[in-house]
N, C-alpha and C positions, 0 to 999 in steps of 0.2 A: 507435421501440423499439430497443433494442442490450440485446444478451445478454453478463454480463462473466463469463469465469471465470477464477479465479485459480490460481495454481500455486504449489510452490516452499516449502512450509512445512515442517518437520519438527523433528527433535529436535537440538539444540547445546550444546554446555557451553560457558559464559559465556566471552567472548572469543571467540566462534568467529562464525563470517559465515554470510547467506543470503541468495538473490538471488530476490524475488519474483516474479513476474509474472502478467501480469491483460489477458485475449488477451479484445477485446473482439468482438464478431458483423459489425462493419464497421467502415471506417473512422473516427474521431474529426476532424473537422476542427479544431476548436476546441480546443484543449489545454486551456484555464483551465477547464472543465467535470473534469478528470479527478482524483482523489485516493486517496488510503489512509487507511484507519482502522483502527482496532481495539479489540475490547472484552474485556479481561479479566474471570474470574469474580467476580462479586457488584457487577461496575462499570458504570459508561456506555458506549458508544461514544464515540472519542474521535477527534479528528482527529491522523494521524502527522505527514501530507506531503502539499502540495496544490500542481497548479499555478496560479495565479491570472495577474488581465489580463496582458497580453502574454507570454508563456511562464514569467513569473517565479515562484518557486518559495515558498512557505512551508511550516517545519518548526517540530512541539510543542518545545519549550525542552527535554523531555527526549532526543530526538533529535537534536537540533541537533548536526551537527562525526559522528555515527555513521553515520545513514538517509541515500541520496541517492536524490532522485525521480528517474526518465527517463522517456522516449518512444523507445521501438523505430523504426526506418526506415519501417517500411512505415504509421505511423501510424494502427496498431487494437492497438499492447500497448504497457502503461505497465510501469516496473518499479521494484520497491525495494529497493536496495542495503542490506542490514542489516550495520553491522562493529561489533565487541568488543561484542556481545550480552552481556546481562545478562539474570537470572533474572525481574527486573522489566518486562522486556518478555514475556514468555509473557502471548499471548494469541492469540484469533480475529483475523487482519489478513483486513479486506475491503477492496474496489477498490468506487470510488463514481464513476459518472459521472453528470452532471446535467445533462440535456436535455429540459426543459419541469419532468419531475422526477425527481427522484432515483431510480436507477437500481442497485443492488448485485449484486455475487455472493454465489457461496453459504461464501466465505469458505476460506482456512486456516489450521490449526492449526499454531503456532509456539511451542515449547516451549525454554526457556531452559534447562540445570540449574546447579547450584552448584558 
């Protein structure tokens, strides 16, 4: 069992940056379990940024070159670099860790405007 909660969301006008973070209840040994999503209103959940086998990293095409994933030092917080935000990302961003199974926070609210 691991408790994730996330931080770091709020209000930006388009161009502007956020740096998330998702401070999990213990250590994470395995990185490739760790990821970001997010679900905007009347959509699916979607995947942002994940790390997959060996630390390597995979990003949605519409993030790609903006979001970057990390791993904090002490290896129990993940975080996501948000840069020239746009309106199109406003949505709920949750931190998903998967260990046996899927694993969420209670998410933040990341507001784009025009």
């Amino acid at each position: 069992q691991v408790q994730l909660v996330e931080s770091g969301g709020g209000l930006v006008q388009a161009g502007g940056s956020l740096r998330l973070s998702c401070a999990a209840s213990r250590t994470i040994f395995s990185i490739n379990v760790m990821g970001w999503y997010r679900q905007a209103p009347g959509k699916e959940r979607e995947l942002v940024a994940a790390f997959t086998v060996g630390g390597a990293t995979n990003y949605a095409d519409a993030v790609k070159g903006r979001f970057t994933i990390s791993r904090g030092n002490a290896k129990n917080t993940v975080y996501l670099q948000m840069n020239s935000l746009k309106p199109e990302d406003t949505a709920v961003y949750y931190c998903k860790a998967h260990l046996g199974y899927d694993h969420w926070g209670q998410g933040t609210q990341v507001t784009v405007s025009s």
